[in-house]
ROKEZA-640245 format. One record per residue: x, y, z of N, C-alpha, C in turn; residue in one letter. Coordinates in steps of 0.2 Angstrom, whole numbers, padded with zeros to 4 digits, always signed. Atoms other than C-alpha are relative to their C-alpha. Layout:
BEGIN
XYZXYZXYZA...
end
This chain:
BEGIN
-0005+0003-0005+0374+0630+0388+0007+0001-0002X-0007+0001+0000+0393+0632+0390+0003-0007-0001X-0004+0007+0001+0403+0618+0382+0006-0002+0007X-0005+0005-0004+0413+0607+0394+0005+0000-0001X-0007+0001+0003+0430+0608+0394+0001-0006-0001X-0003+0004+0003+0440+0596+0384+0005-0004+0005X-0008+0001-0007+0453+0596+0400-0001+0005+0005X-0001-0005-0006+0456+0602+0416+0007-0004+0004X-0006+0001-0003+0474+0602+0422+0002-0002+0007X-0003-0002-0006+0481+0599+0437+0001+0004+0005X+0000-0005-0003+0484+0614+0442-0007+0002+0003X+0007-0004-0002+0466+0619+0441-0004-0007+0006X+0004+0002-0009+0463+0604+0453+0002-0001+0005X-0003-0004-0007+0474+0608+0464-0004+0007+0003X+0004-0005+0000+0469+0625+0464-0009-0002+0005X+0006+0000-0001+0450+0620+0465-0001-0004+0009X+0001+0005-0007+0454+0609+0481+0003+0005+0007X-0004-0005-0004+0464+0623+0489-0006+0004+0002X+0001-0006-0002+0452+0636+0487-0009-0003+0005X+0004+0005-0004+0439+0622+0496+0002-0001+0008X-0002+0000-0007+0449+0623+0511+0003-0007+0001X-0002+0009+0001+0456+0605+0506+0007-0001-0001X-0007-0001+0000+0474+0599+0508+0002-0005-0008X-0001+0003+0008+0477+0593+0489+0003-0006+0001X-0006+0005-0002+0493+0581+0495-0005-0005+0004X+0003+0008-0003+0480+0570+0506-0007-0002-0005X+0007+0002+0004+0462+0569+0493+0003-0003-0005X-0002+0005+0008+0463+0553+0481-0007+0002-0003X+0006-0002+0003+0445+0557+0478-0002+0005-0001X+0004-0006-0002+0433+0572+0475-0007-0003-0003X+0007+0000+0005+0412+0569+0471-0003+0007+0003X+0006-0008+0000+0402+0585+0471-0008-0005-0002X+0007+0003+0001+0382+0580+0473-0002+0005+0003X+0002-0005+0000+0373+0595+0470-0005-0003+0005X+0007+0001-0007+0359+0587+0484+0003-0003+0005X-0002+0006-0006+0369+0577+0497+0006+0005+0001X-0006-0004-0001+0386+0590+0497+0005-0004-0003X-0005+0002+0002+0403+0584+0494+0002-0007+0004X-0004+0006-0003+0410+0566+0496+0008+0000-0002X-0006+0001-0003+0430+0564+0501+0002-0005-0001X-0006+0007-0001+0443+0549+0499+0005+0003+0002X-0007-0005-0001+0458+0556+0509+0003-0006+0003X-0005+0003-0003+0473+0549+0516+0000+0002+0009X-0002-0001-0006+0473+0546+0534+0009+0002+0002X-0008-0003-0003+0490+0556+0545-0002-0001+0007X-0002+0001-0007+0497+0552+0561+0000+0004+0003X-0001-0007-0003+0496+0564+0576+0006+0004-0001X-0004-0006+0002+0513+0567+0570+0003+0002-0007X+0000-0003+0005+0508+0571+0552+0000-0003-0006X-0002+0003+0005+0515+0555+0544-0008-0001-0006X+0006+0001+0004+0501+0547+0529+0001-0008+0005X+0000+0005-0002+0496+0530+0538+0002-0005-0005X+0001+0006+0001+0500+0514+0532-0002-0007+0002X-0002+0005-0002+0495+0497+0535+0003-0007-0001X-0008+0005-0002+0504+0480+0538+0004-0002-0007X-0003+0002+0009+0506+0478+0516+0002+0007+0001X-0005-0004+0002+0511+0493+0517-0004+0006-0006X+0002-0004+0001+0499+0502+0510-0004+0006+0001X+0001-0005-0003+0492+0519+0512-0008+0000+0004X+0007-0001-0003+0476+0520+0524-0005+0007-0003X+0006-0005+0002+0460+0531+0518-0006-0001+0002X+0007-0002-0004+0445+0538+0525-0004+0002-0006X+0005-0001+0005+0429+0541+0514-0004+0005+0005X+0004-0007-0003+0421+0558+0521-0004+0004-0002X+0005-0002+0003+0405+0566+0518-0001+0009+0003X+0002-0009+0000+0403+0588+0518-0006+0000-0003X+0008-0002+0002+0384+0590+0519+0000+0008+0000X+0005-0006+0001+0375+0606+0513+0000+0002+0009X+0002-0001-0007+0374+0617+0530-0010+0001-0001X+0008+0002+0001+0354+0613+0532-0002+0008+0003X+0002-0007+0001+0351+0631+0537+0001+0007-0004X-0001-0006+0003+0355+0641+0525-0003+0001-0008X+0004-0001+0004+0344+0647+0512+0003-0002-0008X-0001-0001+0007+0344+0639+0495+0008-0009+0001X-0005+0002+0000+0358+0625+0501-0002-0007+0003X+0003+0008-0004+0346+0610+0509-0002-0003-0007X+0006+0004+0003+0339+0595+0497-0007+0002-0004X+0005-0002+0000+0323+0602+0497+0000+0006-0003X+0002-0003+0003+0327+0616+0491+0004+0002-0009X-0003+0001+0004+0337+0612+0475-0007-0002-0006X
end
């Protein structure tokens, strides 16, 4: 088995979030689950861009879930 990195930079999760089609600057969270697909924590933006906040003043978040496309061989529950 390949030992686990000791570290993973910044850059490299930036990177890894970029090249996911993901906007770095909005995900507070990332889970990867190799059976259920990727779970999200982002920063909700207004239609013109801002990041929301509410009445304290703190920034608003969605919790979003990217399932496995179920059609595609090798990528459903089942066949993990």
């Amino acid at each position: 088995m390949t030992p686990l990195p000791t570290a993973i930079t910044h850059d490299q999760h930036v990177a890894a979030l970029q090249a996911l089609g993901l906007d770095p600057a909005l995900v507070t969270s990332v889970r990867f689950d190799v059976r259920a697909g990727t779970f999200l924590t982002v920063f909700v933006r207004s239609p013109s861009g801002n990041i929301v906040v509410d009445g304290d003043g703190q920034a608003v978040t969605a919790r979003l879930h990217i399932p496995f496309p179920e059609d595609l061989p090798g990528c459903a529950p089942a066949d993990s």
